[in-house]
Steps between C-alpha positions, in 0.01 A plus 500: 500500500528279202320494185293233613389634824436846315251346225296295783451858656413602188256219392372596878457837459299432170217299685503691779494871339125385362393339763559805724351738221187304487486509838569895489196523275256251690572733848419825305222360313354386909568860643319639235195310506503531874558888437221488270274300769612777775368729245170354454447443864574833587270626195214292569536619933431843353220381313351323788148619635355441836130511612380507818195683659557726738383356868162614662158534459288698307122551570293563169103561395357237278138437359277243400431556082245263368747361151338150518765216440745782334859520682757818419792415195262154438348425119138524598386135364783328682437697808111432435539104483779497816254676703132316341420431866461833582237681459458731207427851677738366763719810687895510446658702786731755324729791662234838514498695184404816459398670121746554258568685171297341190236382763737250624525427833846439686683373828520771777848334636676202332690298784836368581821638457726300289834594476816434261828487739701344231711672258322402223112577284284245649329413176116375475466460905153285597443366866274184539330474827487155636278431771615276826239538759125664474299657818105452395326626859671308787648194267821473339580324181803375346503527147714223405570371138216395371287788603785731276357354226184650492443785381465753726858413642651386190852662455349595133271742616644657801790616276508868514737736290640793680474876369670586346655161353809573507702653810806709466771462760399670837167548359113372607199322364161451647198311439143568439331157448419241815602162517269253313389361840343783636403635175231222474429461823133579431386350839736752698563172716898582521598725801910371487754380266851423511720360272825565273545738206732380228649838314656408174629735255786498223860681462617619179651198373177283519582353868203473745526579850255360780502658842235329759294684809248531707176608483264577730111643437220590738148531324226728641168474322338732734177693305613853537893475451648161388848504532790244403774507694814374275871462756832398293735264749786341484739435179448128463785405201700631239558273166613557141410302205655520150 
């Protein structure tokens, strides 16, 4: 090897030595970001809650309470100028109380059975109830998009928070107040509904997760023991938003 050949291997060797350092650094700076990703991933999996109801039916007492145009968890004016065509000693149909302490009277059995199967704290949990198709006597009706946007089947006040808010891993919430629907359904007119519950609730970093199903209630206004019969169905859809 002659000097000549010997410094073109060196001049080489100097362009390539950086080249393959930078390139060193740029495939050690991409397996730890996607280290750090696999991290995060796997962090935010165990962070991940899951709602569904448990499937069946459940039979419960209600009564008719005379609360005028009042709904449950609804400012009294707004609910008072939503509901103006109502009348004012109108009856609400309510789960049956019974008396409790301070004179206070409370729900003999809340409904549903809402469970966490994620590994994560299911963090302010609310289900909306969004009606599809209503029984009134022998006719069916199907309440399309318009007729959401009153308000008796407005997504705004057939929200409903569970209890307790929050749901540990493994653990249960209920539900003591009626859908909005039947709530003021002063006329007792409904005997059926079906439709789709949409269960939202967040995980500990602020994402919120959205689990659809079905819903199925049977309405008994019969004088000596009215009776709503509420069903959980099928899981509908999973989705995540961020």
């Amino acid at each position: 090897m002659n000097g000549a050949n010997l410094n073109d291997y060196i001049a080489l060797a100097q362009i390539l030595v950086p080249i393959i350092a930078l390139a060193g650094i740029v495939v050690s700076m991409w397996l730890s970001v996607k280290a750090l990703r696999e991290v995060q991933i796997d962090r935010k999996l165990r962070q991940m809650p899951h709602l569904v109801f448990d499937y069946g039916g459940q039979r419960l007492r209600i009564e008719f309470v005379k609360v005028g145009r009042r709904v449950s968890g609804i400012d009294p004016k707004y609910a008072e100028k939503l509901f103006h065509d109502q009348p004012k000693d109108a009856e609400s149909i309510t789960l049956k109380t019974e008396p409790g302490e301070g004179g206070r009277r409370k729900v003999i059995s809340k409904y549903g059975k809402l469970k966490n199967y994620g590994l994560g704290v299911a963090f302010s949990a609310e289900v909306t109830w969004i009606a599809k198709k209503v029984r009134i006597g022998s006719e069916e009706f199907d309440i399309d998009s318009e007729k959401l946007l009153e308000p008796q089947y407005s997504k705004e006040l057939n929200c409903i928070p569970s209890s307790p808010s929050h749901i540990l891993p493994g653990e249960v919430a209920e539900f003591f107040r009626l859908p909005t629907f039947i709530h003021k359904d002063f006329e007792k007119k409904i005997s059926e509904v079906e439709g789709i519950l949409l269960i939202e609730c967040e995980d500990l970093y602020g994402g919120k997760h959205i689990t659809n199903q079905e819903f199925f209630l049977f309405i008994d206004y019969g004088p000596e023991s009215p009776t709503i019969h509420i069903t959980f169905g099928d899981l509908l859809r999973i989705s995540e938003r961020r």
